[in-house]
Structure formats: C-alpha cells, structure tokens
C-alpha positions as CSV (number, residue, x, y, z in Angstrom):
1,X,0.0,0.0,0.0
2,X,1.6,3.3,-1.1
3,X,0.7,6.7,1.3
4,X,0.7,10.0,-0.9
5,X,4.2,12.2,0.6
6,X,4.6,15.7,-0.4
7,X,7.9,16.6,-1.9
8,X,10.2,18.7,0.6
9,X,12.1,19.9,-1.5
10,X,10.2,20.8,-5.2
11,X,10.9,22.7,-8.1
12,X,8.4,24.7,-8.1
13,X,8.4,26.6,-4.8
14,X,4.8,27.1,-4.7
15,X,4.2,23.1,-3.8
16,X,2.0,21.0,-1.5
17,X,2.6,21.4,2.0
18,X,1.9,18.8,4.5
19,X,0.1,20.2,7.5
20,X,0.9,19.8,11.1
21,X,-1.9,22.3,12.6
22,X,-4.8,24.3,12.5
23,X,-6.3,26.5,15.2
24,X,-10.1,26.9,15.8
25,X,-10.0,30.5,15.2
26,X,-12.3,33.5,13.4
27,X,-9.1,32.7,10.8
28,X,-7.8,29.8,10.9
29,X,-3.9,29.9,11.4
30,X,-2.4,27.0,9.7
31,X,0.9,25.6,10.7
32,X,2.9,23.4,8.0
33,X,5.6,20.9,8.6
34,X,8.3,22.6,6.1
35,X,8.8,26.1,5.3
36,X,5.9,26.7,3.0
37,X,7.3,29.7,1.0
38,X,3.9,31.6,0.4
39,X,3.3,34.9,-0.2
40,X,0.7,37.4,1.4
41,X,-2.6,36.9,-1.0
42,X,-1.9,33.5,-2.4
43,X,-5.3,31.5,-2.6
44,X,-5.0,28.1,-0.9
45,X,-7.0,24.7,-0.7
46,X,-7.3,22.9,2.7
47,X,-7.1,19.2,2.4
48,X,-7.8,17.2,5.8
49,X,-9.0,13.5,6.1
50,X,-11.6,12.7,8.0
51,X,-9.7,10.8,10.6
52,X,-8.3,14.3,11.4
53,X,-11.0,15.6,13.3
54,X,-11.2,18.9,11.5
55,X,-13.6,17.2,8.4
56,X,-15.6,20.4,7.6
57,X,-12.3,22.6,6.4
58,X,-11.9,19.9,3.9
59,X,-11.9,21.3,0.6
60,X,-12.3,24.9,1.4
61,X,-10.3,27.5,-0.3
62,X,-9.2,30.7,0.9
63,X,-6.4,33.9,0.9
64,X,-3.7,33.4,2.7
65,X,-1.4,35.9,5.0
66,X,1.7,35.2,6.4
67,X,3.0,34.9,9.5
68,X,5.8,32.8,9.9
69,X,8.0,30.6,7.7
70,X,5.8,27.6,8.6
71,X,2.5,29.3,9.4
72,X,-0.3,31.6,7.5
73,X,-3.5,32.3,8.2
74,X,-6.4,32.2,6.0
75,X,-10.0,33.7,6.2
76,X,-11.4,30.6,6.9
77,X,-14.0,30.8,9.7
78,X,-13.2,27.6,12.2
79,X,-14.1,28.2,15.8
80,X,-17.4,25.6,15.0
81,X,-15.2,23.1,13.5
82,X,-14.4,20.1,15.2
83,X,-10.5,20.4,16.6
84,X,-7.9,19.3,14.0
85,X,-5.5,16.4,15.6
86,X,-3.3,14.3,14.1
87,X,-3.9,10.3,15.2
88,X,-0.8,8.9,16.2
89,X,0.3,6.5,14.4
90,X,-1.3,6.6,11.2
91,X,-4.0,3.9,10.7
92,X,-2.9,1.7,8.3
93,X,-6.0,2.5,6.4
94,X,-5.1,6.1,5.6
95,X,-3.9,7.0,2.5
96,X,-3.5,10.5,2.0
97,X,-2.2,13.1,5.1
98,X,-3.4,16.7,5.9
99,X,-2.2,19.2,3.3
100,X,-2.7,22.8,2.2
101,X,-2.5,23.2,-1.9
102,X,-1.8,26.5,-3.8
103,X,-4.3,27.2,-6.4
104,X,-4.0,30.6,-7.4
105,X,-2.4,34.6,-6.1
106,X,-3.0,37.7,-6.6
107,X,-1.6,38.8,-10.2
108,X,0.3,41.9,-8.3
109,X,2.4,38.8,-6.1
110,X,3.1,37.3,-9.5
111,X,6.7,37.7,-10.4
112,X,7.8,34.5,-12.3
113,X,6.5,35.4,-15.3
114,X,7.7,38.3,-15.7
115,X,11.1,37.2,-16.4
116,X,12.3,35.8,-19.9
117,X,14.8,32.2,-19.0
C-alpha cells in the first residue's frame, strides 16, 4: 500500500505542504511541517482527512497571510469546526495526510512570469 508524501524539497516553490496544525480560530492559522514559501494573498485549498477531526475545512479554499516561515493564516472561519489532531500513528487505512494546496495569487504577487529564461 503506497501513502501519498509531499515533496520537501520541489521545483516549483509554490508546492504541497503537508500540514501539522490548524487552530479553531475567526481565521484559521495554519501551521505546515516545512517552510511553505507563500506569499501574502496566495489563494490556498485545505485538504484534511476525515480521521483528522477537523472534516468540515476539507476542501475549502481561501487567501492566505503570512505569518511565519511555517505558518499563515487564511479567512477561513473555524471556531465551530471540530479540533484538528493528528492520530498517532497513522492507521494503516489512511492514505493520504493533511495538506494545504496552492491554487492561485494575486496577479500583483506574480513575479515568475515576468522574467524571460
């Protein structure tokens, strides 16, 4: 049985991070387990398993700010959500892990493109 890993170290700096926390909080501050390398504005998408407790922020998508090299927070409203814990260890029957995507930024943040390589 394979378990899905996010890449620590990917090419693309925007990447996958695996997530080690989320408050219950008016936002939501979000703790990863790498430096995530976001940028203020960056819209985001929430992944957490079931079996993480914190089931209703699956899915949802919101802006981002920073506020540390390993934690943002993100106008996501989550003081009624259920507390986000990590079972220890892993069921064998999980087969993904809690993880925050990048989907989009604000085109003022966007730099990359500007540059001919």
């Amino acid at each position: 049985m394979s378990r899905f890993y996010v890449n620590p170290n990917p090419s693309f700096k925007r990447a996958a991070k695996l997530i080690s926390d989320i408050t219950n909080a008016n936002e939501a501050q979000i703790t990863t387990t790498t430096d995530h390398e976001y940028s203020d504005g960056d819209i985001v998408r929430i992944i957490v398993p079931n079996i993480y407790g914190m089931k209703r922020i699956n899915n949802l998508s919101g802006k981002i700010k920073v506020t540390g090299a390993q934690t943002f927070t993100i106008d996501i409203n989550t003081t009624t959500f259920n507390t986000f814990s990590i079972p220890a260890p892993l069921p064998w029957y999980v087969n993904a892990t809690a993880q925050v995507l990048p989907v989009g930024e604000i085109t003022a943040n966007l730099g990359a493109a500007t540059e001919n390589i």
